[in-house]
C-alpha positions in Angstrom: 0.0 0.0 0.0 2.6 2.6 0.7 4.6 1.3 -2.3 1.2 2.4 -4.6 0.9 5.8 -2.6 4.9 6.6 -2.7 4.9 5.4 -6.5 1.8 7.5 -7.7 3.0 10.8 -5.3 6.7 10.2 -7.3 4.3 9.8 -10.6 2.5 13.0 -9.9 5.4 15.2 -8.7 7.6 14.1 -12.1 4.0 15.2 -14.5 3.5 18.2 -12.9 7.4 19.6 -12.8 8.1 22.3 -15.6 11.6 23.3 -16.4 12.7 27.0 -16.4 13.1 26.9 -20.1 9.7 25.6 -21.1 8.2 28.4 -19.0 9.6 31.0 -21.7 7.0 32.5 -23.0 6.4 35.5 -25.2 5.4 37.9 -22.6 9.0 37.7 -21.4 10.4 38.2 -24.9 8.7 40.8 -25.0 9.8 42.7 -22.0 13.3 41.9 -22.5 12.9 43.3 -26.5 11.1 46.2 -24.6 14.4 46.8 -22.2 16.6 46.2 -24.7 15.0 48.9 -27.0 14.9 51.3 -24.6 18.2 50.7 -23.1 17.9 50.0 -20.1 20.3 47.8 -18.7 19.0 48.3 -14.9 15.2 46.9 -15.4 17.1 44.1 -17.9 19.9 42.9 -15.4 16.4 43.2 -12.5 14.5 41.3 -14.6 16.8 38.5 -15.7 17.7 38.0 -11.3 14.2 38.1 -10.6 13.1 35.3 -13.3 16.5 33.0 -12.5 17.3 34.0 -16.5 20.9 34.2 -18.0 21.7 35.9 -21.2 23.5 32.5 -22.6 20.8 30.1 -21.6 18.2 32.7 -23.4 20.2 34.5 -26.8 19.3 32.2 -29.2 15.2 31.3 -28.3 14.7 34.9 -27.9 14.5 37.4 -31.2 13.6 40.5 -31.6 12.0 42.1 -34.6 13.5 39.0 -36.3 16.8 39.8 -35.2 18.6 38.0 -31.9 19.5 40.7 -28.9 22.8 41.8 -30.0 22.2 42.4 -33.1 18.7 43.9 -32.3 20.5 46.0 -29.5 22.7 47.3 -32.5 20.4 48.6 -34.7 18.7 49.9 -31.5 21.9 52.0 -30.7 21.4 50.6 -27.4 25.3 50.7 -26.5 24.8 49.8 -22.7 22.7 46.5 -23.5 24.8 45.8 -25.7 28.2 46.1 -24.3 26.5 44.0 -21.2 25.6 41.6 -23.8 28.9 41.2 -25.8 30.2 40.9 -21.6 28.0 37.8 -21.1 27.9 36.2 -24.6 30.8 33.3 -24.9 33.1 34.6 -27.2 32.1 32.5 -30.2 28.6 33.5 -30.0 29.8 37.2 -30.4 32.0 35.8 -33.4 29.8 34.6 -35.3 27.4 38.1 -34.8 30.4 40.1 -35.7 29.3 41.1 -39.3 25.5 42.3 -38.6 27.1 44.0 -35.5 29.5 45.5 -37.7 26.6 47.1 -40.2 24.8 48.5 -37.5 26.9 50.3 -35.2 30.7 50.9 -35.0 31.3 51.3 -31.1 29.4 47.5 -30.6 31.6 46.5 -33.5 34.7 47.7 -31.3 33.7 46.1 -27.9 33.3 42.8 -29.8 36.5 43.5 -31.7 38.1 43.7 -28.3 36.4 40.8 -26.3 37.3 38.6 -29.4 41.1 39.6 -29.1 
């Protein structure tokens, strides 16, 4: 009897679990586009310790008017974000960004120069 009870509470507990990265949503792509657009690195940074979020987990499930963050914070001219970003981005990520960066703003395209180096 406790075997059934231990088994089916196990059963239940393992159905019901969500991980943190099926719980990404759209509402919080949307806010971080919104912070990201606005440059605000405060509410972004906030936001990210309050939801248990890190920029490398995230980059490449959320986009921003079809574009990822960087590249988005770029044509944004949102130099804070984006220098945070290039900070927390491994440095083959930011590699591999280097050309749109490049087209859309030269001071993003010199932090990434330099965190390549």
């Amino acid at each position: 009897m406790k075997t059934t009870l231990l088994a089916s509470l196990v059963l239940a507990t393992a159905v019901s679990y969500t991980p943190q990265t099926l719980a990404f949503d759209d509402s919080m792509s949307l806010r971080i586009c919104e912070y990201v657009s606005i440059n605000d690195k405060k509410r972004l940074r906030s936001y990210f310790k309050s939801n248990k979020l890190k920029i490398r987990n995230i980059f490449d499930d959320v986009k921003c008017n079809g574009d990822n963050l960087l590249v988005f914070a770029a044509t944004s001219n949102a130099l804070d974000i984006g220098e945070y970003i290039i900070g927390k981005l491994p440095v083959q990520t930011v590699k591999e960004h280097l050309p749109a960066i490049k087209a859309s703003s030269a001071h993003l395209a010199k932090v990434a120069n330099e965190r390549i180096k």
